[in-house]
C-alpha positions in Angstrom: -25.7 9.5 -128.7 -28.8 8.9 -130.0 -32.2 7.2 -129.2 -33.3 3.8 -130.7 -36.8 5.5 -131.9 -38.7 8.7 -132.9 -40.3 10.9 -131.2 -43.8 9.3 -133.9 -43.1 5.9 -132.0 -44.1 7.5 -128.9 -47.5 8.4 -129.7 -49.1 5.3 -130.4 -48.1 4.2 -126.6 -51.5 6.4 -125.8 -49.8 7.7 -122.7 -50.0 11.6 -121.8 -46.5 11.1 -119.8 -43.7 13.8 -120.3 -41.0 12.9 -122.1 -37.6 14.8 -123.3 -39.9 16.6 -125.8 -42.6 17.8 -123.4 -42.1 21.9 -122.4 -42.2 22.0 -118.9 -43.6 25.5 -118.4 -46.8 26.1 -120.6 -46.2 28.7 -123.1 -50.0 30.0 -122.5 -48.7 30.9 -118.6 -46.1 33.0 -120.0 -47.8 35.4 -122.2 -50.2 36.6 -119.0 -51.7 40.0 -119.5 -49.4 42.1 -117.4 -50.2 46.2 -117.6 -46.8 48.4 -117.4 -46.8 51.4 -116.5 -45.5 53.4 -113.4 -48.2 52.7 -111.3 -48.7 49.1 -112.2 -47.8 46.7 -109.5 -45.1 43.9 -110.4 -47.3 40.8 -111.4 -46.7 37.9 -109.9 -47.0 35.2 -112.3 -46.9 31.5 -110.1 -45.3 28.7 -111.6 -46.3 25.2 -110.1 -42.7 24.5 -108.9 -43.9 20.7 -107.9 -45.1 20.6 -111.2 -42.1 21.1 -112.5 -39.6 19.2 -110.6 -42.1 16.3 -111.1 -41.9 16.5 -114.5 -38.0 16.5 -114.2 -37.7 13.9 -112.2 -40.0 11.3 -114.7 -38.2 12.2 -117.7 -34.9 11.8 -115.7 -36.2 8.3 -114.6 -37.5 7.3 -117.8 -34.4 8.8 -119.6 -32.0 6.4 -116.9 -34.5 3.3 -117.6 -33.6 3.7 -121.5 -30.2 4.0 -121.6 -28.1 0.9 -122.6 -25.0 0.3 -120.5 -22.4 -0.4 -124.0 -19.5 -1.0 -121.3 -21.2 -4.2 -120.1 -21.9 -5.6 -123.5 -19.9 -8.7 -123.8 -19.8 -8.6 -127.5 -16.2 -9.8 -128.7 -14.9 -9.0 -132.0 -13.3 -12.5 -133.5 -9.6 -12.3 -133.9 -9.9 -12.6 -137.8 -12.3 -9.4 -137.8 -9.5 -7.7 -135.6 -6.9 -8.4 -138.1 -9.1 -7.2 -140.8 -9.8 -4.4 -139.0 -6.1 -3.2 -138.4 -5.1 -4.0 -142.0 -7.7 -1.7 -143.5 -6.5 0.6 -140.8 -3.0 0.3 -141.5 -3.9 0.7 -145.3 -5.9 4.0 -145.1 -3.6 5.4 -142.7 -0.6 5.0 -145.1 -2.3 6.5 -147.9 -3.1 9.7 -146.1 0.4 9.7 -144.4 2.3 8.3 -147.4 2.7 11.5 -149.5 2.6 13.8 -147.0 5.6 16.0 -145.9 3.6 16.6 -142.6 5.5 13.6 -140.7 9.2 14.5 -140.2 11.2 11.4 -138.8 12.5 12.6 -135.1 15.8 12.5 -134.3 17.1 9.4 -132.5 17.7 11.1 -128.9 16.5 9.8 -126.0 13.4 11.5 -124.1 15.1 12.6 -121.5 17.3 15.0 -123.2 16.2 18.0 -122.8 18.7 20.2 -124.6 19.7 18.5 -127.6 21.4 21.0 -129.0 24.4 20.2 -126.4 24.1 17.1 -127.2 24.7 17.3 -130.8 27.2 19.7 -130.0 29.5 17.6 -128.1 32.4 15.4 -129.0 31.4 12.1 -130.5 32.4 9.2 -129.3 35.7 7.1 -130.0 35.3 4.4 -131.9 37.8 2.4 -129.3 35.1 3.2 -126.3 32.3 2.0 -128.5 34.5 -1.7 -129.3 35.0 -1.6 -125.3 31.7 -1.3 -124.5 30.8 -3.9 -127.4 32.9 -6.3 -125.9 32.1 -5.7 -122.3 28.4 -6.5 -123.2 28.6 -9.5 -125.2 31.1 -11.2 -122.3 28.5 -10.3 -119.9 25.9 -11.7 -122.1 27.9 -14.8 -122.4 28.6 -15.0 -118.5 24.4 -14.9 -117.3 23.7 -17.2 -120.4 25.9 -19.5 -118.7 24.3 -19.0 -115.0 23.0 -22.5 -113.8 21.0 -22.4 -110.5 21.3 -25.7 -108.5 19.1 -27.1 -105.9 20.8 -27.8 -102.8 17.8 -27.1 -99.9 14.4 -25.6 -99.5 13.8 -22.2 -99.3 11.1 -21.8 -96.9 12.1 -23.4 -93.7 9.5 -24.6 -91.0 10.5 -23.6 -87.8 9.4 -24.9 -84.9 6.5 -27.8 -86.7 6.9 -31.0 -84.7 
């Protein structure tokens, strides 16, 4: 993701607010004259926690006031820039795919087989129970074609309405 303008934009706003870019510990802080040696005392060097989570917390607000929701944008794309679309998808997608021995047609097994080697394995099936079923089918397919529902009463029944 990006931002809609450069970090040069922001200057001529005038502001001294902290931004994304703005360091939140001073680098002068850090380099504080510490002496080491084995009498030395640990320094303590004090960081303005406040300071910090301040700072944090306005670039965090500022950074949620910029950003631009893209899921609510009710821009539609036409239909004919849809079809467009998928045609010059199709097209680039067959010319990568079209000469390459990467995509090996799968073999025409259902998903749920999970040992396929059995499968092919087996006994095929005779050609009589493959006219059976055939036949069983298409009289079934006749029989629901020819399924006529007639109206005779209501469904829903009121009991006890006056």
């Amino acid at each position: 993701m990006g931002c809609c303008f450069s970090s040069e934009d922001d200057k001529d706003t005038l502001t001294n607010e902290p931004d994304e870019t703005t360091r939140l510990i001073n680098p002068v802080q850090n380099h504080s004259p510490r002496s080491v040696g084995p009498s030395s005392e640990p320094a303590i060097v004090s960081h303005p926690k406040g300071d910090e989570h301040s700072a944090l917390e306005r670039i965090l607000q500022k950074t949620a006031r910029d950003v631009i929701d893209v899921t609510n944008e009710s821009n539609l794309v036409e239909q004919t820039e849809y079809q467009e679309r998928t045609r010059q998808y199709s097209n680039r997608v067959n010319m990568v795919v079209g000469g390459s021995s990467r995509l090996k047609q799968k073999p025409n097994l259902p998903n749920c087989v999970t040992a396929p080697q059995s499968v092919l394995a087996s006994k095929p099936i005779s050609l009589h129970d493959i006219q059976l079923i055939t036949n069983a089918t298409e009289k079934a397919s006749r029989c629901i074609k020819e399924i006529k529902v007639q109206h005779k009463e209501n469904l829903v029944v009121p009991f006890g309405v006056p």
